[in-house]
N, C-alpha and C positions, 0 to 999 in steps of 0.2 A: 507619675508612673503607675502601673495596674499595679495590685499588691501582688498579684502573681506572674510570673511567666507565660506566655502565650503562645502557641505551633502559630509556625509562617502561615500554616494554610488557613486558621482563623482569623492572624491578622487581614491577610489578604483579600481574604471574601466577607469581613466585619469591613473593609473602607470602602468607607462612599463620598461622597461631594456633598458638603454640610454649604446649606447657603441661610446660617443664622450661629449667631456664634455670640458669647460674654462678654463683657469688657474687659475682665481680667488677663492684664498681661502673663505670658508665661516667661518661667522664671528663664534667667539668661543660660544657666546650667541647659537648661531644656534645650532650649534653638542652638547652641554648640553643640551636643552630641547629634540632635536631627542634621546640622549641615555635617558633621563630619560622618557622620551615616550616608551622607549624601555625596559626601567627597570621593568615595568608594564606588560609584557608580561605573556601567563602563564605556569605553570611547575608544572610538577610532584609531588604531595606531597611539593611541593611550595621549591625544590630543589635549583630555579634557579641557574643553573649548569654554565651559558655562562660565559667567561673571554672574554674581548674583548679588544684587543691592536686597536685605531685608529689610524696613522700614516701618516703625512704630513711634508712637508717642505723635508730640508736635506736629513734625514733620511729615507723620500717614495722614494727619488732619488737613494740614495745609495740601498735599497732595491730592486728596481725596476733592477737597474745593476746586484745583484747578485742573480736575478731569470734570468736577462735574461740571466747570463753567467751558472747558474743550467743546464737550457735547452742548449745549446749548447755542454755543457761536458756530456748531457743525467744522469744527475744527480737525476735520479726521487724517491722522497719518498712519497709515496700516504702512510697516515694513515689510509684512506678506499679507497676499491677498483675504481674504475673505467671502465666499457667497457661498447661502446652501444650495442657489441652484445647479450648483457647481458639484453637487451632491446626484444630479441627473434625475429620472422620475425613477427607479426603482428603487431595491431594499434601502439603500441607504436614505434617501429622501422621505423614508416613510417609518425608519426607524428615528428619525430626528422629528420629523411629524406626530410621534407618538409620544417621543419623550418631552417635548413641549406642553404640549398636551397634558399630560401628568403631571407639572409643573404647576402648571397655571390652574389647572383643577385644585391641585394641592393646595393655591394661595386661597380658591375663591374667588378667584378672575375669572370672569366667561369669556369666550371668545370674539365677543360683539366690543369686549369694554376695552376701547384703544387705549384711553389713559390709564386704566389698573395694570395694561402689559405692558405699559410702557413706564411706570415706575418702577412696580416689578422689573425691568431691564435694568433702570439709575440704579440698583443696590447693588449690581456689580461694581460701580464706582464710588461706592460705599465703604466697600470688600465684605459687603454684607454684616457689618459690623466687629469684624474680626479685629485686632488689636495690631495686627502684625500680617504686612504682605510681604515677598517677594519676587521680584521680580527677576527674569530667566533670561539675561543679553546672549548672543553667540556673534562669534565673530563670521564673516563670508570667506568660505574657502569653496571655490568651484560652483557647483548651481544649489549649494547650502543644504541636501538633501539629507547627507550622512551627516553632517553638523547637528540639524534639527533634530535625525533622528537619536545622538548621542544626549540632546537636550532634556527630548524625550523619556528617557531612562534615568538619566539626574530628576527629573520632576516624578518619578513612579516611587523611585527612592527614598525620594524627602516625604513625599504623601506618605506610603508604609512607614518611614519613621514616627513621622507624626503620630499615627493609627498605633503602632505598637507601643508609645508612652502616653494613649488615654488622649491626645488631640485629634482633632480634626484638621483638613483641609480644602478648599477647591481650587482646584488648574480655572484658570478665568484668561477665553482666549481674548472677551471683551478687555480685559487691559490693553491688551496690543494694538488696540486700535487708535490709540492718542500715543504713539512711539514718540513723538518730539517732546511732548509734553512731558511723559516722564523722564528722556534724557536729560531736559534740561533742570527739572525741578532736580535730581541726582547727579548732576554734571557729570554726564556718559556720555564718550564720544560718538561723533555721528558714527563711523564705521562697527560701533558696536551694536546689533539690531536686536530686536524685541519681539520674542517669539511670547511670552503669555505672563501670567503672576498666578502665584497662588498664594488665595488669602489664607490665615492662620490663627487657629487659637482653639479655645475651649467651643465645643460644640453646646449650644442654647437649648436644651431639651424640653423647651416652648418652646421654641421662637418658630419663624414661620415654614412653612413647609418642613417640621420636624418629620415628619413619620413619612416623606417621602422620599419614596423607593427605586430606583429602575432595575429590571433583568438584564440577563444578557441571552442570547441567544444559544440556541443549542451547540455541542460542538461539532455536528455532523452540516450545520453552515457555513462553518470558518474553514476546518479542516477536513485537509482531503488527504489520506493515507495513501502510500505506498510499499509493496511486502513488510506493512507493519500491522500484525493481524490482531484483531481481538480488542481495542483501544475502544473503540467505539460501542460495541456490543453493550447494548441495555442502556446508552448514555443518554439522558435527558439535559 
């Protein structure tokens, strides 16, 4: 924990997506107050729909082997889809094209070097070294929109916790993409689906892409006011 108290508004714009993290596990006190920080999230009709397997020790290790042998045999079971071209050609496709980009500049990858981004990719299945994933099941009610997006806000939840007791985290939609793999390795049943993980632990202040950063966009692109005057005035 910080030695001091922290305003939401610093925890909240201090978190970022750590993809290099310690070995040291965090203590068990830690991950009960972050999930039950997490349990407080809110949901639909007060559904709370999220199952969440955390997994460390042996068992992250053993896991972490048969995603990476998933990928190799191209073993891919996505429960929801996946493509950025699905992103279309504007803002979005280009905000995702740049944040790439800053990524992989980050590591010292160029863009020519297929095998540096593509190992670069395997330390998702790593969890980048973090000690401790979890994973986010939801059950299917209707076309799973309000479900995922109750998920959503459980996953914003546990990150801010993390962030306000001095850890880190990253949402990693690449776990979702071997869904059978980790049902079975956590015997989850099928009807439970697999919308992302995020991995956990002490942030590596070496490790790789330590100092990299993303913005976010101004707010006069997201939001658009109505007789609500004055919000935006002078806002960068």
């Amino acid at each position: 924990m910080p030695d001091s108290p922290r305003s939401f508004t610093d925890i909240v714009r201090s978190r970022r997506s750590v993809r290099g993290f310690l070995p040291d596990p965090v203590p068990a006190a830690d991950i009960r107050a972050v999930l039950e920080d997490a349990q407080n999230a809110p949901s639909n009709c007060n559904t709370q729909p999220w199952q969440v397997h955390v997994v460390s020790g042996a068992h992250r290790d053993a896991l972490s082997s048969a995603l990476l042998e998933a990928d190799r045999e191209d073993r891919i079971s996505y429960d929801f889809s996946f493509d950025q071209a699905d992103f279309g050609d504007g803002m979005y496709r280009e905000r995702a094209r740049v944040q790439g980009a800053a990524y992989y500049r980050s590591l010292g990858v160029e863009r020519s070097d297929t095998q540096g981004r593509r190992a670069a990719a395997l330390r998702n299945l790593e969890f980048f070294g973090a000690p401790h994933v979890a994973f986010l099941f939801m059950p299917e009610f209707g076309d799973g929109v309000r479900v995922a997006g109750d998920i959503g806000m459980y996953g914003q939840t546990f990150l801010l916790a993390l962030e306000a007791r001095g850890l880190a985290g990253i949402p990693q939609t690449m776990l979702g993409f071997y869904a059978d793999v980790v049902r079975e390795s956590l015997g989850v049943k099928p009807e439970m689906k697999l919308l992302f993980g995020i991995s956990f632990g002490l942030a590596d202040p070496q490790g790789p892409a330590s100092e990299y950063r993303m913005g976010r966009v101004p707010l006069a692109e997201s939001v658009v006011l109505h007789d609500t005057p004055g919000v935006l005035d002078g806002a960068h």
